[in-house]
C-alpha positions in Angstrom: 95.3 87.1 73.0 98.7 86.0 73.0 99.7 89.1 75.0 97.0 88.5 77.6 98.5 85.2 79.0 100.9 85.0 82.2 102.4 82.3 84.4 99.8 81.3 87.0 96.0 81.6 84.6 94.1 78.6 84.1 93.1 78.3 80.9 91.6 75.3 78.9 92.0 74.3 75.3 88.3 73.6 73.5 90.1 71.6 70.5 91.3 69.1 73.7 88.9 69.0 76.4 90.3 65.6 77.4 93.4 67.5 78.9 91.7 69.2 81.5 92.1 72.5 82.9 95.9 73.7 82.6 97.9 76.5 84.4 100.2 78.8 82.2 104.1 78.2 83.0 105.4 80.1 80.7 104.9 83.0 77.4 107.8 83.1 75.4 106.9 84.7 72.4 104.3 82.6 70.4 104.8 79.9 73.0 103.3 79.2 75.8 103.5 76.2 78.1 100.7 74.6 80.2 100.6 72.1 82.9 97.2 70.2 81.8 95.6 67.7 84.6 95.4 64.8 82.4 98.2 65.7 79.7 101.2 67.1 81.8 103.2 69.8 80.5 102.3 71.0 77.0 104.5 73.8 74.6 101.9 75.7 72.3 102.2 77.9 69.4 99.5 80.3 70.0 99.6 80.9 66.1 97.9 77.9 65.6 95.8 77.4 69.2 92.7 79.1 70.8 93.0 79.2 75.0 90.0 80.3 76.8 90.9 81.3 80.0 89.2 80.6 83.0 87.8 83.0 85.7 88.8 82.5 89.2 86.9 83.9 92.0 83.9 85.1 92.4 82.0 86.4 89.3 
């Protein structure tokens, strides 16, 4: 999954609903950062994290 992320998807984090939607900053490896709505900026291994990512547009 790790491989499928890049800067601009909007993904969401299941384990954290609380945070919102989030945009991808950043893949650096096994990291990845996201700007959540209600958390800020977040730095995630992706070892130890499962991001769905969200659809945009029409289906």
């Amino acid at each position: 999954m790790s491989s499928d992320l890049f800067p601009g998807q909007r993904v969401r984090l299941p384990s954290r609903p609380d945070w919102g939607t989030g945009q991808v900053q950043s893949v650096a490896g096994d990291r990845v950062t996201v700007n959540f709505e209600n958390a800020g900026k977040v730095t995630l291994r992706l070892s130890g994290v499962a991001l769905d990512v969200l659809e945009d547009g029409p289906g």
